[in-house]
C-alpha positions in Angstrom: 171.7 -92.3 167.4 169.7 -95.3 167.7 170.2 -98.7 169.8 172.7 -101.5 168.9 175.5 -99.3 169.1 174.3 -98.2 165.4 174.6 -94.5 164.4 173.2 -93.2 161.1 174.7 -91.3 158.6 177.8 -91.9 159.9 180.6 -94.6 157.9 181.6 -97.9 158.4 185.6 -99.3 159.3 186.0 -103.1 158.6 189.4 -104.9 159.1 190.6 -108.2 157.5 193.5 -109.5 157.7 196.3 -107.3 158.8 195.4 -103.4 158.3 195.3 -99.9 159.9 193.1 -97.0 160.0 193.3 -93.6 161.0 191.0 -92.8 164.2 187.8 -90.8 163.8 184.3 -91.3 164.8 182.3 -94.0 162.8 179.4 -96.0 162.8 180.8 -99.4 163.2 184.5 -100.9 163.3 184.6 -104.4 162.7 188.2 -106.1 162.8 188.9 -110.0 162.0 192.2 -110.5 162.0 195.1 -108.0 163.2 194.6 -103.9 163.2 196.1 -100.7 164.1 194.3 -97.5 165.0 196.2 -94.1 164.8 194.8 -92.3 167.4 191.3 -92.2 169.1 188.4 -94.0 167.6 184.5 -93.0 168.7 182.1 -95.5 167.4 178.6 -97.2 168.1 180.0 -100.7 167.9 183.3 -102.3 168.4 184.2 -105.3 167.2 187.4 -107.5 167.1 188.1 -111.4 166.1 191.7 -111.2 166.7 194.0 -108.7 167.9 193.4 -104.4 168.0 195.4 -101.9 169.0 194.1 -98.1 169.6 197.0 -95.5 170.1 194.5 -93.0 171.7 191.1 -93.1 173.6 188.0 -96.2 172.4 184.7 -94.5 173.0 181.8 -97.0 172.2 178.6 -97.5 173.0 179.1 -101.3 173.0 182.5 -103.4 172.5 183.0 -107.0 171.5 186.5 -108.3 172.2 187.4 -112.3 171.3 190.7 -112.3 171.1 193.5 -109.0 172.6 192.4 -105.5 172.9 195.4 -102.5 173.7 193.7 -99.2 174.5 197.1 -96.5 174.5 194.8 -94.1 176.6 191.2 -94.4 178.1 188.0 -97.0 177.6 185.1 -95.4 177.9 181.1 -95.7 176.7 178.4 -98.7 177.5 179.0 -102.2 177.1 182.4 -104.4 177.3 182.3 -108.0 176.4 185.2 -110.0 176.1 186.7 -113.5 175.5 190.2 -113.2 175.7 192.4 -109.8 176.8 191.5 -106.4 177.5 194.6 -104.0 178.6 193.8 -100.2 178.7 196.7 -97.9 179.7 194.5 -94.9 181.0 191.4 -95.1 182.7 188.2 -97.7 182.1 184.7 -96.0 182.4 181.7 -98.4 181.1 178.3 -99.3 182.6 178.7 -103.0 182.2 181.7 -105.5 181.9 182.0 -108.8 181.4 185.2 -110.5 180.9 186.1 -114.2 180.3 189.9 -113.8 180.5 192.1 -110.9 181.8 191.2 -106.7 182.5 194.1 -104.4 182.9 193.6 -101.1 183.6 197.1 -98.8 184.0 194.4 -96.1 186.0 190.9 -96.6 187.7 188.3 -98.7 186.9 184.4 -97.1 187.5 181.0 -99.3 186.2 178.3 -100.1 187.6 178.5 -104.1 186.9 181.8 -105.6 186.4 182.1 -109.7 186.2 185.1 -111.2 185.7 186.2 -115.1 185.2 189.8 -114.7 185.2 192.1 -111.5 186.0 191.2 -108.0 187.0 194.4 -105.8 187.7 194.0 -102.1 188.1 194.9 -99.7 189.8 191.9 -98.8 191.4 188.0 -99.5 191.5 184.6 -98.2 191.9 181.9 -100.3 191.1 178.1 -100.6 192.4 178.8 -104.9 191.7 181.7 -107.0 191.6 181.7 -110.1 190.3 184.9 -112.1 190.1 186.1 -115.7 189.7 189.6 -116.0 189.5 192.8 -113.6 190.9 192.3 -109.7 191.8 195.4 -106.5 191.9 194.3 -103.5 193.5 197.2 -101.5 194.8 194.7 -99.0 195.8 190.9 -98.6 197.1 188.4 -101.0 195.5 185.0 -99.2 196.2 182.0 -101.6 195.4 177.7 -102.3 197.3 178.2 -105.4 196.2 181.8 -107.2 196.3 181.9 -111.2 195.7 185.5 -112.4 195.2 186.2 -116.2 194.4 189.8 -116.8 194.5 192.0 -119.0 192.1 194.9 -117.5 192.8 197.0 -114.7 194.9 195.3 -111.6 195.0 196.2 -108.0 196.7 193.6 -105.7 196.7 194.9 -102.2 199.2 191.4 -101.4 200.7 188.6 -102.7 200.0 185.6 -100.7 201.0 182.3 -102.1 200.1 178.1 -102.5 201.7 178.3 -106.4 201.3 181.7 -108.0 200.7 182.3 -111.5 200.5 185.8 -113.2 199.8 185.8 -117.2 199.3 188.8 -120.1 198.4 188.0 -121.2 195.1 186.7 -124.8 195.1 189.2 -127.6 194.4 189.5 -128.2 190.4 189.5 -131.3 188.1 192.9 -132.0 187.0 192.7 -135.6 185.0 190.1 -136.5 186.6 191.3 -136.2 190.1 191.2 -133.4 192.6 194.8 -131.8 192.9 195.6 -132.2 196.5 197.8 -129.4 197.3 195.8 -126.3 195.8 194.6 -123.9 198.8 191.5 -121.8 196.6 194.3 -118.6 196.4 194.9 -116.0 199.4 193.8 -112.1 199.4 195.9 -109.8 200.7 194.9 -106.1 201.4 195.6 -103.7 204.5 192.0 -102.5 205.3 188.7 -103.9 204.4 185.6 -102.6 205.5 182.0 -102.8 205.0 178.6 -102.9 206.7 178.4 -106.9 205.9 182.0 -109.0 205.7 182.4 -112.2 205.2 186.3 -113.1 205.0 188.1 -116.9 203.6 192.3 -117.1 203.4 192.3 -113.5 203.5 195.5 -111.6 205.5 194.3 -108.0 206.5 195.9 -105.8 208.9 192.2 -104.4 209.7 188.6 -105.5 209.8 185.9 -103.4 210.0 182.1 -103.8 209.9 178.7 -103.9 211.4 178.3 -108.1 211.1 182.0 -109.5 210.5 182.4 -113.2 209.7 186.2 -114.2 209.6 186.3 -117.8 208.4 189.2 -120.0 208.0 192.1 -119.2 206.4 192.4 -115.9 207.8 194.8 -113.6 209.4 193.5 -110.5 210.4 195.6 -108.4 213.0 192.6 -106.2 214.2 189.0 -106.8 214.0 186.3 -103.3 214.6 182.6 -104.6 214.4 179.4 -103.1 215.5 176.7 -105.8 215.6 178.5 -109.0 215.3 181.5 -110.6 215.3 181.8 -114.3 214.3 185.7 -116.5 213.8 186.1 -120.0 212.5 188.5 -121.8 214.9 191.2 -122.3 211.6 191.5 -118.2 211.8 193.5 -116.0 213.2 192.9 -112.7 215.0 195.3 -110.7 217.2 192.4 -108.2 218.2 188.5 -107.9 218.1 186.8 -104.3 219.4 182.9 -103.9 219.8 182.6 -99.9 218.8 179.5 -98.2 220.1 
């Protein structure tokens, strides 16, 4: 195996057009165009211009998506880049994303960078960074060091545990040339977040907990827990603040 996603000795799949292949484990699949994969695929390189679909696992050591990508089970290997639409039915396990569009993941989601300009909906998360611009879904826990959420849009995230955690309104954007006067940067909505740094805009939690909590405007939280430091922007809410120890 060497770098590049290129293994030796091993044969090439290239799609043009409209086509199919059987699964199997190759060297390369290239795809311009729309394809079909029988059943699970283990490659070096992935790479689709158009639309794929896998009916069983994608295991690559580096995929390149512009266009729609539908993984039937699990994503799994190195390297995810993407322009367009990722949805994987199973689980997602990669050491680096990066996603100009939308990520859905039926199960969890586990790498150690993720950035995402657009949509990220899973089902759960663990992540050593978090990157995202745009709207988050995460019914369950979204584990991350490092968790920087811009919002667009209404997200829902059920915990979110993290070291440093920061949650900002998106900035006001362009629309003609003029600034759209009723657009609020999206809420976040989750029932816990905690984290040993917190940072908090339009966010409505049930509970707050942290060593240095910073609840800024926008906010409803209905119990705050801190440690160190404990900070509220007169346009928030807070039913409750406790200093532990």
């Amino acid at each position: 195996m060497t770098a590049n996603g290129n293994r030796q000795g091993l044969g090439d799949i290239k799609i043009t057009g409209s086509g199919s292949s059987g699964g199997g484990t190759f060297n390369q699949v290239k795809i311009m165009g729309d394809a079909e994969i029988s059943s699970t695929a283990d490659c070096g390189l992935f790479k689709c211009l158009g639309t794929a679909q896998v009916n069983g696992s994608l295991i690559t050591e580096t995929a390149s998506v512009n266009g729609t990508l539908n993984v039937r089970e699990n994503l799994q290997g190195g390297l995810l880049k993407s322009q367009g639409e990722v949805s994987v039915s199973g689980d997602l396990q990669l050491k680096s994303i990066s996603i100009n569009g939308e990520l859905a993941v039926g199960g969890n989601v586990s790498s150690d960078f993720v950035k995402i300009n657009g949509g990220l909906r899973a089902a759960s998360g663990q992540t050593e960074e978090l990157l995202v611009r745009g709207v988050v879904e995460v019914p369950g826990m979204l584990n991350g060091e490092l968790v920087e959420i811009k919002m667009y849009g209404p997200s829902r995230i059920g915990e979110l545990v993290g070291a440093k955690i920061t949650v900002k309104k998106g900035l006001e954007i362009p629309l003609f040339g003029k600034m759209t006067s009723h657009y609020d940067g999206g809420e976040l909505s989750a029932e816990s977040i905690e984290g040993d740094v917190v940072y908090l805009e339009n966010t409505k939690a049930a509970v707050v907990r942290g060593r240095r909590v910073n609840i800024g405007s926008g906010c409803e939280i209905g119990l705050v827990e801190y440690t160190d430091e404990f900070k509220q922007d007169t346009a928030a809410s807070v039913g409750r603040f406790v200093r532990l120890g």
